[in-house]
Steps between C-alpha positions, in 0.01 A plus 500: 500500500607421832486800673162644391393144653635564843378840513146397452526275762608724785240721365234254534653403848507843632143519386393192698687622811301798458181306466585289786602811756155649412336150543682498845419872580139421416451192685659709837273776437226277505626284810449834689164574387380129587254471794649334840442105445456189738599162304290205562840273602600814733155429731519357825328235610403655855388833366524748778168573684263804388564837685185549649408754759190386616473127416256384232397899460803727380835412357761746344523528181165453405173688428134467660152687471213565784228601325098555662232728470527843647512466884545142571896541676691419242733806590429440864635161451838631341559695747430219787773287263782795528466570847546073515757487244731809685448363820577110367209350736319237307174634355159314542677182527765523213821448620740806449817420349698796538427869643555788226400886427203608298424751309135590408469731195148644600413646125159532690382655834839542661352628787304167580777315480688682732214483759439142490856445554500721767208321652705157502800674664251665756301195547769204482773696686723500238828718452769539200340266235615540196254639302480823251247637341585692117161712489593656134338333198747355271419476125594071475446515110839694466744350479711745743294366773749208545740759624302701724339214690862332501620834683222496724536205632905511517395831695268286748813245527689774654221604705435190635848313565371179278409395243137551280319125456159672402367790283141574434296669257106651638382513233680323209217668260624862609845437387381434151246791455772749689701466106166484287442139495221244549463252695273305203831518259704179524800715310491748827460192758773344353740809479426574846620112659792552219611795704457337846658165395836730448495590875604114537738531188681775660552323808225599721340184634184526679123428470290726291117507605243664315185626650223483208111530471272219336217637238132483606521114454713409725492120384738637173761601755705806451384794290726580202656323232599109582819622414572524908385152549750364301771665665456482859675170706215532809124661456245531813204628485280630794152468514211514810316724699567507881720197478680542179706208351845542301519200236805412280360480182881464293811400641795314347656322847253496724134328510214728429179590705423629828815700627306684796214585644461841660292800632556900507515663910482868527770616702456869669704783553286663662284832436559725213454875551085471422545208768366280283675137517885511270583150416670243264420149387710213537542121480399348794759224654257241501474216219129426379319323279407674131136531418620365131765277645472108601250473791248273368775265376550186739760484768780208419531209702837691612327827567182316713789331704679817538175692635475205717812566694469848513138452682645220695793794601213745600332308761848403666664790459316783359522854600379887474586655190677847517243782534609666203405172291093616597350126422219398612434385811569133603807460265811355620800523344829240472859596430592399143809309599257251758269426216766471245690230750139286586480501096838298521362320783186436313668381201360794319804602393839322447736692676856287327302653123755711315367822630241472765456901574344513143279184552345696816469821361302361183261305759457821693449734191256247355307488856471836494431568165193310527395647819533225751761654688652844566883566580646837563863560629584151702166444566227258323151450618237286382218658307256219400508176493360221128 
């Protein structure tokens, strides 16, 4: 009776270590199926800082959407952030954090594209940015569309020398019809972010900006499904006539409202061959005030004592703005560094505050934004006074 007894039990053992390798293979299978994790207890308490590229605008590894009606610069306004973004100058006040390439996947009017940025590099002086423009359209509902704009843009790397920070899509809405979709269809909005998410998945980390159009009511925001909404980190939309006004209407670490206040100049090339007038439009360097933005709102007690100084500044020390600016006549302008240091004299500004810099360039966007002063380059001038 004995042995029958033992040989049961090595074969009930040999079926347990059986059980158990499988167990084991199973769980190690699964191990490398499991999606990257970050444990609670493995957080540090002095998270490292967000990697913008234009401060309180664009960070990598995010999404955003500039949306308008037809013709009111929403493209023109892209193409004014690349040429800031690939030259790392600070644009309309926001502080640029780091200088990068750009690629702008025109899936619309190539050839526009290429003249306004040839109008900046005519206008502004400016050599070697940068910047490429992928004129093809690109189907963004496949899913092989990861791979192609991955290649393009490892292809602009090369081209360039550095690194891509910023990739934009004019118009978002073309990239879903080129593969059948619609716009209307949360299933196709969300397959198409799906697909551009796994740019940052496979390593590419940059800022992905989507040019979009609003419906007829442009109080409902984007047209399409809310699907894009949902998905974006940063939305602005652009509204006005001659002074048009772009508004951050979603964003998840930055505050919302007025972001700018702009205007369209032509700039010329010259004749064409019926000698008729060949030009582009672009943004104009100069910060205004939106026709939908915050001009009737009152002045703080910090901003009245801030305009203060600055007209104080102008009667000691004002001068003759640069021809090019083309203000009216009478206006004087004051370096931005002199009123910035009477605003620590004044006690306008505290200049021992943990960062200072940011303290004066929210006084001076909110100045500006409600048309009471203008800056351009180093330059700020008074425009009215409350």
């Amino acid at each position: 009776m004995t042995e029958p007894r033992r040989e049961d039990a090595m074969l009930d053992y040999a079926r347990e270590k059986v059980e158990q390798d499988k167990h084991r293979e199973s769980r190690g299978s699964a191990r490398s199926r499991a999606v990257p994790l970050t444990f609670f207890n493995d957080l540090s308490d002095s998270p490292s800082s967000k990697p913008w590229i234009i401060k309180n605008v664009m960070a990598r590894n995010e999404t955003s959407s500039w949306i308008s009606p037809p013709g009111k610069g929403k493209s023109a306004l892209l193409t004014d952030i690349a040429v800031h973004v690939a030259a790392g100058e600070d644009w309309r006040g926001h502080r640029a954090k780091q200088r990068a390439g750009v690629v702008y996947f025109a899936l619309e009017r190539a050839a526009l594209t290429n003249r306004r940025f040839t109008a900046y590099k005519v206008r502004d002086g400016l050599e070697e940015l940068p910047i490429a423009v992928a004129g093809q359209v690109i189907d963004l509902l496949n899913r092989s569309c990861v791979d192609i704009i991955l290649a393009t843009i490892r292809e602009a790397e090369q081209g360039f020398g550095c690194e891509v920070g910023l990739a934009i899509f004019d118009t978002y809405a073309k990239g879903i019809a080129a593969g059948g979709g619609d716009e209307d269809k949360a299933r196709d909005q969300n397959v198409v972010q799906a697909n551009l998410r796994r740019l940052f998945d496979r390593g590419c980390h940059i800022h992905i900006a989507g040019v979009g159009h609003t419906g007829k009511d442009e109080s409902r925001g984007e047209r399409g499904s809310n699907a894009r909404l949902a998905d974006v980190d940063l939305q602005v939309q652009i509204a006005g006539d001659a002074i048009k006004t772009a508004t951050i209407t979603k964003a998840n670490d930055q505050p919302e409202g007025v972001l700018t206040g702009f205007k369209l100049e032509p700039y010329d090339f010259g004749l064409d061959e019926d000698g008729d007038p060949f030009r582009t439009f672009i943004i104009s360097p100069e910060i205004f005030a939106g026709e939908h933005g915050t001009g009737r709102q009152k002045p703080t007690d910090r901003q009245v004592l801030a305009l203060r100084a600055l007209a104080d500044l102008t009667l000691s020390q004002g001068r003759d703005p640069p021809s090019e600016y083309q203000l009216p006549p009478g206006i004087k302008v004051i370096a931005a560094e002199a009123w910035k240091e009477e605003l620590y004299r004044c006690n306008a500004l505290d200049r021992t505050s943990g960062n200072p810099w940011a303290r004066f360039k929210e006084l001076r966007q909110g100045l500006a934004a409600r048309n009471l002063i203008g800056a351009r380059d180093d330059w700020v001038w008074l425009v009215r006074w409350v």
